[in-house]
Structure formats: C-alpha cells, structure tokens
C-alpha positions in Angstrom: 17.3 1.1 -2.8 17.0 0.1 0.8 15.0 -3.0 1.9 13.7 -4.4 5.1 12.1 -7.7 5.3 9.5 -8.5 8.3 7.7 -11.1 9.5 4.2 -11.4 10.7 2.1 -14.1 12.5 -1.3 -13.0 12.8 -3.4 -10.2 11.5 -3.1 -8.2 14.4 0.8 -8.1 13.9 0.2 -7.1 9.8 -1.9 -4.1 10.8 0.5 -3.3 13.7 3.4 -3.2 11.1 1.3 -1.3 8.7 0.6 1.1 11.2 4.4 1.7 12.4 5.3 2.1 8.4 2.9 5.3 8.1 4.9 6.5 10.4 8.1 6.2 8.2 6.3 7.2 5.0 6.5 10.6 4.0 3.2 12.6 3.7 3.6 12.3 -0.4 3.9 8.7 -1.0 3.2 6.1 -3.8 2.8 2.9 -2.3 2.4 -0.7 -4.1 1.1 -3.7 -2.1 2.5 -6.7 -4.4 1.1 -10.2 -3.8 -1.3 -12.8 -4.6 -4.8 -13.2 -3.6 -5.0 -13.6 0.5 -1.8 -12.3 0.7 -2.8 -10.0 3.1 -2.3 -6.4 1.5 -6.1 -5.1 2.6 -4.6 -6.3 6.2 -1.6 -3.8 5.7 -3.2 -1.0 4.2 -5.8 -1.3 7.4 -2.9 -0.6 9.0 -1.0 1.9 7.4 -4.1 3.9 7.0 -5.2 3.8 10.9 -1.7 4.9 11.4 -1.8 8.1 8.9 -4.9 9.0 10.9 -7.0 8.4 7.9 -9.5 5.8 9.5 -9.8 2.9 12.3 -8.8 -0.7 10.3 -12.4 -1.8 10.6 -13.5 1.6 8.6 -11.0 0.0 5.4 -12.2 -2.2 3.2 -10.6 -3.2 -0.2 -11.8 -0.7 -3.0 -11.7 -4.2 -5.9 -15.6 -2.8 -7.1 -15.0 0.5 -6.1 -11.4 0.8 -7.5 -10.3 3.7 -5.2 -10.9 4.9 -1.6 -10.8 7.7 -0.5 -9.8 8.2 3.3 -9.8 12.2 4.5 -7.7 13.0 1.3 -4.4 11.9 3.0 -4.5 8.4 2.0 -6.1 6.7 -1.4 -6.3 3.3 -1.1 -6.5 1.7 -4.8 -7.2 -1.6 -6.3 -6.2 -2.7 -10.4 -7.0 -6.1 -10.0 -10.2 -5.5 -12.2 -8.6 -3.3 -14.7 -7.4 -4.7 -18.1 -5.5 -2.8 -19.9 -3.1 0.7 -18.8 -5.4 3.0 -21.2 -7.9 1.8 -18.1 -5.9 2.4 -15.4 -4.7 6.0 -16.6 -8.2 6.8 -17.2 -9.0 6.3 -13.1 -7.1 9.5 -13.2 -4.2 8.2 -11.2 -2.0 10.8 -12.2 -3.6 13.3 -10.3 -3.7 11.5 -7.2 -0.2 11.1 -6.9 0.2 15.0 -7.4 -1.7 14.9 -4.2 -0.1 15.3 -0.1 -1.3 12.0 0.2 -0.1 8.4 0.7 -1.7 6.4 -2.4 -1.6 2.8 -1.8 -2.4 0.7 -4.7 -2.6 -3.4 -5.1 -2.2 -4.6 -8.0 -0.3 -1.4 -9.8 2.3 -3.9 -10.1 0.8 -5.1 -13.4 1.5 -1.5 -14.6 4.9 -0.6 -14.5 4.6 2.6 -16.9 2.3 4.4 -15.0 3.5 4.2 -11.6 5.8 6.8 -10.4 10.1 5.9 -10.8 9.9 6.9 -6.5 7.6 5.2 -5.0 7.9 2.1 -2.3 7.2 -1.3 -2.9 5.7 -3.7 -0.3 5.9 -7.6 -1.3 4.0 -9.9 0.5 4.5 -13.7 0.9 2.0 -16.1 3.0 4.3 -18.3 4.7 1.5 -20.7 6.2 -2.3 -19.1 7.4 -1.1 -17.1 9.0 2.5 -15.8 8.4 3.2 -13.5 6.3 7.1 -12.1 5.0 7.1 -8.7 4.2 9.7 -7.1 2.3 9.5 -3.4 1.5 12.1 -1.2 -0.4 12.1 2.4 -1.5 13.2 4.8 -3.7 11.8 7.8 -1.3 13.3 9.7 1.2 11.4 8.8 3.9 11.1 10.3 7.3 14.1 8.1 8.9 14.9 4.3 8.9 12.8 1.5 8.7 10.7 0.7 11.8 11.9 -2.3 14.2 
C-alpha cells in the first residue's frame, strides 16, 4: 500500500493539500479522514472538495447533524461520529453511495471497519501544535498517478 506523509502549518496549507489530492484521486473513491476532534479533517475535505469542482471551501461544512453532504453528486462528504452502532451506519445507505462516480469522504468510518470498502484511501491526521498538522495518507486504489509534492 503506498504512503505519503505531509505536513501542514496553517489552514490555508490543509485546504491547499486537500485540493492537490482531488487531483490524484480517481473519480470513484472511498475516502476516510482518521483523527481526533480538531484534527482538521473538515479543513481537508474543504479542500479536496473545492479541488473536485464540487464547491468553494467556504460552501463545506461538516455534515455531524446532517450525517452526509451532498456536493453536485461527485463528492459525499460524510460524518459517523454520531452513529452508534454499524446496523446505523448501513442504514445511511452507504452502500449505494460508494456504487456512485463519486469521491465519498467519510470521518469517522474508521470506527466501522466492516462496512467500508477493502480499496479505499485512508487519510490520518495528527495536530502537531495549533496549527500543524502531519498527514499521512495511503491507498489501496489505483489512482490517477503519484502522490502530489
């Protein structure tokens, strides 16, 4: 599984980044944004959403009530912090989204494993002070080319 670690300092430079990694994705992608509260995975998807052509970052906000977002059915942008148990999740109807030419980003579908696609990428993100932020992603798609500097 390849993996590239980055390293942002600001927010600016986390939507940058997210926006240079829709370029990379394929059109058909399953996304996870892993990392604690205020780790800044809203910031990225603002990013890689703008850069899809989905939305501007300041149209993306995180779907935690809503659960899902959709942006111009290219890009779902989906949120399991609220959900308790995988009967809950399943019944969001993720399934069908990820049968979908779209890039479905989803925080939190870390916690679970069984119903996230086997080929998807996973984004891991560490505060490293306020502001800083290490990013590592990895992937078991074939994306368009290599990672973005």
């Amino acid at each position: 599984m390849p993996v590239r670690v980055y390293r942002t300092n600001s927010e600016d430079q986390t939507i940058d980044l997210g926006r240079r990694l829709a370029r990379w994705l394929p059109s058909r992608a399953v996304v996870l944004l892993i990392g604690n509260l205020g780790a800044g995975k809203t910031t990225l998807a603002k990013g890689i959403i703008h850069g899809l052509g989905a939305a501007a970052p300041e149209e993306v906000s995180s779907p935690t009530y809503t659960l899902i977002h959709e942006y111009g059915a290219i890009a779902y942008h989906v949120d399991l912090y609220r959900i308790e148990s995988a009967n809950e999740a399943a019944a969001l109807g993720l399934d069908e989204l990820f049968e979908r030419e779209a890039v479905v980003l989803i925080e939190w579908g870390e916690r679970f494993p069984e119903l996230i696609p086997e080929e998807r990428v996973e984004i891991r993100m560490d505060p490293e002070g306020e502001e800083s932020r290490r990013i590592t992603v990895c992937s078991t798609l074939p994306c368009r080319n290599t990672f973005p500097e």
